[in-house]
C-alpha positions in Angstrom: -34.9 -11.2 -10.4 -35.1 -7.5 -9.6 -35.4 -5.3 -12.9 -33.6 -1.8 -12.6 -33.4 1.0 -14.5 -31.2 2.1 -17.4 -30.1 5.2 -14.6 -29.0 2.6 -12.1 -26.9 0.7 -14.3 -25.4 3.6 -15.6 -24.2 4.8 -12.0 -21.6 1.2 -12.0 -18.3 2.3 -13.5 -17.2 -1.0 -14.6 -13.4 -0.5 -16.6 -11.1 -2.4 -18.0 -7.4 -2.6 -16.2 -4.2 -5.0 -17.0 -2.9 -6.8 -13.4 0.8 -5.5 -13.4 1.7 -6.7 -9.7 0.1 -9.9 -8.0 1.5 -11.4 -4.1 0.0 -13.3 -1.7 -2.2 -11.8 0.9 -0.1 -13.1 3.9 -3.1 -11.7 6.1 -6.1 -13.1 4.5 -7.9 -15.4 6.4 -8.8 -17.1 3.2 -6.3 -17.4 0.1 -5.9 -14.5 -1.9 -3.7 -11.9 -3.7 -3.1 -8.2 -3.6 -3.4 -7.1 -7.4 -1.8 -3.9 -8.9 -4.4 -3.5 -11.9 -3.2 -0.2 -14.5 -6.5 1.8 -15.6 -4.7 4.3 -17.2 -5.7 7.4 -17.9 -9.1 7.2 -15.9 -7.7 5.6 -12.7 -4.0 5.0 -12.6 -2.9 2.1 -10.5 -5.5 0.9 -8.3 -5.1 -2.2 -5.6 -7.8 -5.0 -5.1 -7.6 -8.0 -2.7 -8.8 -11.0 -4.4 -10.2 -14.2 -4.3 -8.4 -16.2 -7.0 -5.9 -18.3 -6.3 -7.6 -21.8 -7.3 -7.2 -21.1 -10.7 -4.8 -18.4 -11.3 -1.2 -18.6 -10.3 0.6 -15.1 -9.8 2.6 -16.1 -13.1 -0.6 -16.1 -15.1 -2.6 -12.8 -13.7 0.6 -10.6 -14.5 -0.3 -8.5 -18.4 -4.4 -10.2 -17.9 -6.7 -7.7 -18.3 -10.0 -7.7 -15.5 -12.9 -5.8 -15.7 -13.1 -4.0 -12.4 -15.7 -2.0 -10.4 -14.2 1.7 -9.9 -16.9 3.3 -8.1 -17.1 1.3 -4.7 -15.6 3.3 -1.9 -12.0 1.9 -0.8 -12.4 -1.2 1.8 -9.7 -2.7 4.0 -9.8 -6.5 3.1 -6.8 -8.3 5.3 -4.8 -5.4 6.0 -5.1 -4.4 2.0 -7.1 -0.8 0.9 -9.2 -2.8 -1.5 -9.6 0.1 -4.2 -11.5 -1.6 -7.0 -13.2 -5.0 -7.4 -12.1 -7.5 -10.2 -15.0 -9.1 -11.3 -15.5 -13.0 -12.1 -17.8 -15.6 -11.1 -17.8 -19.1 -9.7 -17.6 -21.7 -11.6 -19.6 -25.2 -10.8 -17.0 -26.2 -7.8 -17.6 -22.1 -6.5 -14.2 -20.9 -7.9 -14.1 -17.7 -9.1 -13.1 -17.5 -12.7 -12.1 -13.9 -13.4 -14.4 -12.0 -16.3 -12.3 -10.8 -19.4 -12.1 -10.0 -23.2 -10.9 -12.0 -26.1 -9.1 -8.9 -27.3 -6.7 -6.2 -25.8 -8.5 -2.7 -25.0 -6.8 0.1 -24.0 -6.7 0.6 -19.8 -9.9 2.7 -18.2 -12.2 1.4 -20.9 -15.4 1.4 -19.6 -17.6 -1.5 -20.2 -20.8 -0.5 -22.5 
């Protein structure tokens, strides 16, 4: 494992957002979802494509709060301006299993 510095780390703006809107991305060549994720004051509503679907009917990602990356320049992902990234990782059958909190913070909260 690469070490970094303190500096580098600092550069990631990882913040907290609540999904508000989740479809189907009709496009994608694998399954996925265009998310509406609320950062509030620091960000507004931001779209992300994602990745999810095994475990996470739309039902179910609506009011969730994500951890997102902020600072990654816009992307087209299947048609979609990917704005941030939601964060997760795979689980031991390589589904992603979105990273969150066991308590509400407020939207734009940036990750310590």
């Amino acid at each position: 494992m690469a070490m970094i510095e303190w500096d580098d780390f600092d550069k990631v703006e990882l913040r907290v957002g609540t999904v508000v809107d989740a479809v189907p991305n009709a496009k994608a060549r694998k399954p996925a979802y265009v998310l509406t994720v609320d950062l509030g004051e620091f960000g507004g509503m931001k779209t992300s494509s994602a990745q999810i679907t095994e475990h996470y009917p739309t039902e179910t990602l609506i009011g969730r709060q994500v951890l997102c990356v902020c600072n990654f320049e816009p992307r087209r992902v299947a048609g979609v301006k990917s704005e941030v990234l939601v964060t997760g990782a795979h689980d031991q059958d390589g589904k992603v299993v979105l990273a969150g909190f066991d308590h509400p913070v407020p939207n734009g909260t940036r990750l310590l």
